[in-house]
VEXLO-253238 format. One record per residue: y, z, x of N, C-alpha, C, CB in turn. Coordinates in steps of 0.2 Angstrom, whole numbers, plus 5000, padded with zeros to 4 digits. Atoms other than C-alpha are relative to their C-alpha. Glycine has a CB too. Example, Ala and Ser with C-alpha at 12.3 -4.5 7.8 and 13.67 -1.06 7.14 Angstrom:
2
499450005004497850395062500650005004500050064995499449994996499550365068500550034996500249935002
! end
This chain:
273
500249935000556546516077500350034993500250045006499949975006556546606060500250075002499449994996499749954999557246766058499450075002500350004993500349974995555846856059499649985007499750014998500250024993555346786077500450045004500049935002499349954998557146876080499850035000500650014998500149924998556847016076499650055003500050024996500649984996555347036085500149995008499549964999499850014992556146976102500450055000500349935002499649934999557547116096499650055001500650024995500149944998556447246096499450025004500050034995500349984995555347206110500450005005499449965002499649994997556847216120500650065001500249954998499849945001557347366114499650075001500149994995500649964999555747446115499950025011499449954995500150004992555747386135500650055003500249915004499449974995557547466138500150084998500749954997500349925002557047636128499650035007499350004993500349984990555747636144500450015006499549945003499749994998556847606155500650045001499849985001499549964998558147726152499550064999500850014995500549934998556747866150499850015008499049984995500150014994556247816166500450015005499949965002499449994996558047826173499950075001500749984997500049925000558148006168499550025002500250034994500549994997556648016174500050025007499749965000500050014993556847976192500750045001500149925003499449954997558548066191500150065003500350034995500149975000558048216188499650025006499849994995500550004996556748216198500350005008499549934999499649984992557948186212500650045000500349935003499649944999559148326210499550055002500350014994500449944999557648446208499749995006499550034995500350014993556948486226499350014998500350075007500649975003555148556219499949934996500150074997500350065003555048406208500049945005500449984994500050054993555448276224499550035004500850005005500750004999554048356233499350004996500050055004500550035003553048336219499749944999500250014997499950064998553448166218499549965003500649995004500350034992553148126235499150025000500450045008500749974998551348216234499649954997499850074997500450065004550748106220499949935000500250014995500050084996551247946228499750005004500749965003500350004993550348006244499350024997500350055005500650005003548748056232499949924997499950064994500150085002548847866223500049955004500449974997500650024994548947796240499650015002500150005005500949994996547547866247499549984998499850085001500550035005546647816231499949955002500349994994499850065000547147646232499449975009500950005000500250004995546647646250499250015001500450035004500849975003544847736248499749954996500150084995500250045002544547596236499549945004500449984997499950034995544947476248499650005006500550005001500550004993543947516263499350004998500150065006500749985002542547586253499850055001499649965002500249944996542647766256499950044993500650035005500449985006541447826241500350075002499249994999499849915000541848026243500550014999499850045007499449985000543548016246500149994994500449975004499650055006543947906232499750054992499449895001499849965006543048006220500150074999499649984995499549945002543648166222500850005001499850065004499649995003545348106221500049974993500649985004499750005006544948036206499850034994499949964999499749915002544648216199500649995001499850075004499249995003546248236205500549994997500149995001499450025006547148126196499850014995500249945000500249995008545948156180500550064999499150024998500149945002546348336180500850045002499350045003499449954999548148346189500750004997500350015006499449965004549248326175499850064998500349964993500149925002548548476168500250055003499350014999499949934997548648576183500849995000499650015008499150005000550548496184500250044997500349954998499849975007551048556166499850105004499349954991500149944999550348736171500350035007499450014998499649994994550848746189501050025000499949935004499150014998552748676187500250014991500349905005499649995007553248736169500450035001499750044994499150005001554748816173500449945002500450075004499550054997555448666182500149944993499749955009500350045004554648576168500450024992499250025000499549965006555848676155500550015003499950064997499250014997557248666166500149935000500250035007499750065000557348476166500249994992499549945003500050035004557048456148500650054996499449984996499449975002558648596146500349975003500150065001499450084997559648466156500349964997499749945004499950055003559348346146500250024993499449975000499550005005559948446131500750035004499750054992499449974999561448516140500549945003500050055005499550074998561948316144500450004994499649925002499650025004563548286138500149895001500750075003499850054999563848116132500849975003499849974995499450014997565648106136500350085007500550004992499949934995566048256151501150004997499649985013499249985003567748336146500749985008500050114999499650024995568448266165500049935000499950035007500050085001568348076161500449994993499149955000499550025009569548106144500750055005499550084988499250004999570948166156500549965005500050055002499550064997572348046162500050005008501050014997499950004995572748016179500550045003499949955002499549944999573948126181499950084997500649984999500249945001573048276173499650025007499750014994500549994992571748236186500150005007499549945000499950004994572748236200500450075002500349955000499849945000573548386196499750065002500050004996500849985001571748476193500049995008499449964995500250014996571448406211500550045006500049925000499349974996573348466218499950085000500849974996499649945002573348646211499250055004500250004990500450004999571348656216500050005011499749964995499850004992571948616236500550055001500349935004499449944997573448736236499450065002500750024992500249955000572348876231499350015006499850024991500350004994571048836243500250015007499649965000499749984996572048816255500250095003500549964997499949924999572748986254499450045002500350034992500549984997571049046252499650015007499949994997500250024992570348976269500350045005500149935001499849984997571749036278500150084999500449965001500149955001571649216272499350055001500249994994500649964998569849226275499550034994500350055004500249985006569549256257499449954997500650004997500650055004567649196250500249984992499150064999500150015008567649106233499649924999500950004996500350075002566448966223500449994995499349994997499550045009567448866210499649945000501149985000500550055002566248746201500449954994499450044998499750055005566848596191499549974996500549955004500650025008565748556173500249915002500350044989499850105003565448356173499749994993499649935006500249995008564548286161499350064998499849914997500849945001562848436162500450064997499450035008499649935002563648586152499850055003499850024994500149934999563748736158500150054996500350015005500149965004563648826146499650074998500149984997500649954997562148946150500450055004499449965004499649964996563248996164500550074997500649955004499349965004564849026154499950064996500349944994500349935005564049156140499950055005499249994996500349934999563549276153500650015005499150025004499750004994565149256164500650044994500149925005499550015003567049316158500449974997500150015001500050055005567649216146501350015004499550054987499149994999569749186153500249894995500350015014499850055005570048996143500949995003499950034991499249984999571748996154500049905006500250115005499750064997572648836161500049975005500549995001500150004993572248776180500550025003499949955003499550014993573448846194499950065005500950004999500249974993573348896211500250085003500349955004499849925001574049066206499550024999500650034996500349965003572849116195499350005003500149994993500650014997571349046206499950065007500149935002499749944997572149166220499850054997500650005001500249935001572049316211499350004996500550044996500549995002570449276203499350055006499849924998500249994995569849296220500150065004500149965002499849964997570749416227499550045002500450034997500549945000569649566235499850044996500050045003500149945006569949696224500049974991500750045000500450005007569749596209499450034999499949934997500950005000568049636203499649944996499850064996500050075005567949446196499749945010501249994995499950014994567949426216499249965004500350085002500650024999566049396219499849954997499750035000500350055003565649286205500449925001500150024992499850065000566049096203500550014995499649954998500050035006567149006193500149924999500650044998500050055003567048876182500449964998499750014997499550015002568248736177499649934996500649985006500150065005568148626161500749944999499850054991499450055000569248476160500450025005500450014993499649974994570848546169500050074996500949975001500049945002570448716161499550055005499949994993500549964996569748866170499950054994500350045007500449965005568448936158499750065000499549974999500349935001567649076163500150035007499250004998500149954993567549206181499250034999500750084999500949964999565949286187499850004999499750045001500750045003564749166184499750025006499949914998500549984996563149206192499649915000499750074996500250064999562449046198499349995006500549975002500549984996560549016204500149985009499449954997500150024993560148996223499649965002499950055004500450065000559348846230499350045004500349925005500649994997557648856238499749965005499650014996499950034993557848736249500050005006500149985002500149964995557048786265500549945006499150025002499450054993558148626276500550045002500449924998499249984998559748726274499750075005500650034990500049944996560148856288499850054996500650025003500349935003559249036284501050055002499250035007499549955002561149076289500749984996500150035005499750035005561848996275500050084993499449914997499949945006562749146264499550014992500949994998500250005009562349186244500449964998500050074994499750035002563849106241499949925001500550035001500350064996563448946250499349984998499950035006500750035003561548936242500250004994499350045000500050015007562148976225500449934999500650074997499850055001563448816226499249955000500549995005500350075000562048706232499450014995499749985008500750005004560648786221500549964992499650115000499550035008562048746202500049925004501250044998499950075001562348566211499249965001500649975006500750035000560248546213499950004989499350085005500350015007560248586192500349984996499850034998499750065005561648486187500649965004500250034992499750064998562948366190500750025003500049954995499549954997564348496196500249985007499850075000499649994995565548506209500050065005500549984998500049934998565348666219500450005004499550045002499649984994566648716231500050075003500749994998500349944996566348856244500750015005499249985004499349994995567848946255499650085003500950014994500249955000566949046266500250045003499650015002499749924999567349226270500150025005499750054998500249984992566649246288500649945004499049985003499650064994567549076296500649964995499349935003499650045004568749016282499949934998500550005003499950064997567948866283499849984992499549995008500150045007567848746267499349954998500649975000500450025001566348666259499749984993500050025003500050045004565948546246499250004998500349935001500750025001563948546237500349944993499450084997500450065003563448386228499549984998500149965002500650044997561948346222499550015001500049995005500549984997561048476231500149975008499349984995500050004992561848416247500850044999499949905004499349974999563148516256500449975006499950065002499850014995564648446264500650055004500249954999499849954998565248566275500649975007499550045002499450024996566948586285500449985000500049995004499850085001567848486276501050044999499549944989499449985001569748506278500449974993500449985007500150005007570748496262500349944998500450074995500150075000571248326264499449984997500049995005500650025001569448286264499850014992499650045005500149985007569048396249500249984994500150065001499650015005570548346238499849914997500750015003500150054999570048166242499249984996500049985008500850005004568048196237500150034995499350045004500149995007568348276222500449954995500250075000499950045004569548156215499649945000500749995001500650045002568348036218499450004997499949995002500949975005566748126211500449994992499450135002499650005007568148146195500049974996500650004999499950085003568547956193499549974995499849955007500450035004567747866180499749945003500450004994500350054995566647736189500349934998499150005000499350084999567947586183500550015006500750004992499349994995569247676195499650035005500850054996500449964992568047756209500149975006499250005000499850034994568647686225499450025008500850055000500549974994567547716242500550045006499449935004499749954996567847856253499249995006500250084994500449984995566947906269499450074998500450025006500349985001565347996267499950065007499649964997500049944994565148166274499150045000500750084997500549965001563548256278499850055003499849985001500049934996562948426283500149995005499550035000499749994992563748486300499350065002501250044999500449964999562848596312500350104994500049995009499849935004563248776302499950075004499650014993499949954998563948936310499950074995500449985002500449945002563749106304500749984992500150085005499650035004564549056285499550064993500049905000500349975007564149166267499949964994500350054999
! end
């Protein structure tokens, strides 16, 4: 084989693997956003039906889905353009390296230790707060409209972030590396009709930031003390801080050192904000 026959096998191999990481992020994406997943699913259930309608021979059907399909990217693109401009801001706010996989195992444990004290406290006080941890999706959209504090993790300053009478008290906050970046971020709310209707703001806002990126949200609610972890766009609720300290140092891990833990999944939910 001559050189060029090589270099023709390198870059049809290259060209295959371009597709499929477009396609990764593809499907990623797709499965974070709730509105894009019923999208998804609709268009697999119009291509079956296609497919099927061929197959039996069911002229009518067959071709008015295939209008359908001629004509529903178009309606796609014009229907779903904001979700449609929020994935491809995703994709510029991926960080290739996330600032918590560049800290040692004892920074990260730290982060994990100083983050359970203060919850701790919080829960038992009865005191609401979200504290969201950046992985590798920036938050930086957040950060600009929130208060800019750039101060060192501990379980003091998480406390009085929260306090009642702060007025920092309703917003989130956000942690970069082992750093706490900013106070009273404002963070979207999901729209996901599965979750209880008596699922608080503070409680939709977590699971709505972990539907549009790759964050950690933690929730300490106000009504019942009671603690809770979004992932995902899924919520695990009730989780004692055992639990909590355990899931987060693990979501942390760099997937060489990720270890398996027990998986938690939504509980029934009492009156919670």
């Amino acid at each position: 084989m001559n050189l060029e026959g090589i270099l023709t096998i390198v870059k049809k191999v290259i060209d295959i693997c371009l597709v499929w990481i477009i396609l990764y992020y593809i499907l990623k994406n797709i499965r974070k956003n709730v509105k894009f997943s019923m999208l998804f699913k609709g268009i697999l259930a119009i291509v079956l039906i296609k497919i099927l309608s061929d197959y039996f021979g069911l002229v009518t059907i067959g071709l008015l889905f295939e209008y359908i399909i001629a004509w529903g990217p178009i309606a796609i693109i014009i229907i779903f353009q904001p979700e449609i401009r929020t994935v491809l801001e995703q994709l510029g706010r991926t960080q290739l390296l996330g600032r918590h996989k560049v800290l040692s195992v004892t920074e990260r444990e730290k982060l994990v230790s100083e983050i359970g004290i203060a919850v701790d406290y919080l829960r038992k006080n009865r005191i609401g707060a979200l504290i969201v941890i950046e992985r590798d999706t920036s938050l930086s959209e957040y950060i600009e409209r929130s208060k800019k504090i750039y101060a060192e993790i501990s379980n003091e300053l998480l406390d009085a972030i929260f306090f009642p009478d702060n007025p920092l008290h309703d917003g989130g906050v956000i942690i970069q590396g082992d750093k706490i970046t900013c106070a009273g971020a404002v963070f979207p709310t999901t729209v996901d009709m599965k979750f209880s209707k008596r699922l608080g703001t503070r409680h939709r806002a977590a699971i709505g930031i972990s539907e549009e990126s790759d964050c950690l949200a933690i929730v300490v609610s106000e009504e019942t003390g009671r603690v809770s972890l979004a992932i995902g766009g899924k919520l695990n609720y009730n989780l004692s801080i055992d639990e909590l300290k355990i899931m987060i140092l693990d979501e942390l891990m760099p997937k060489s050192e990720t270890f398996v833990t027990e998986s938690y999944e939504e509980d029934d939910i009492d009156e919670i904000d």
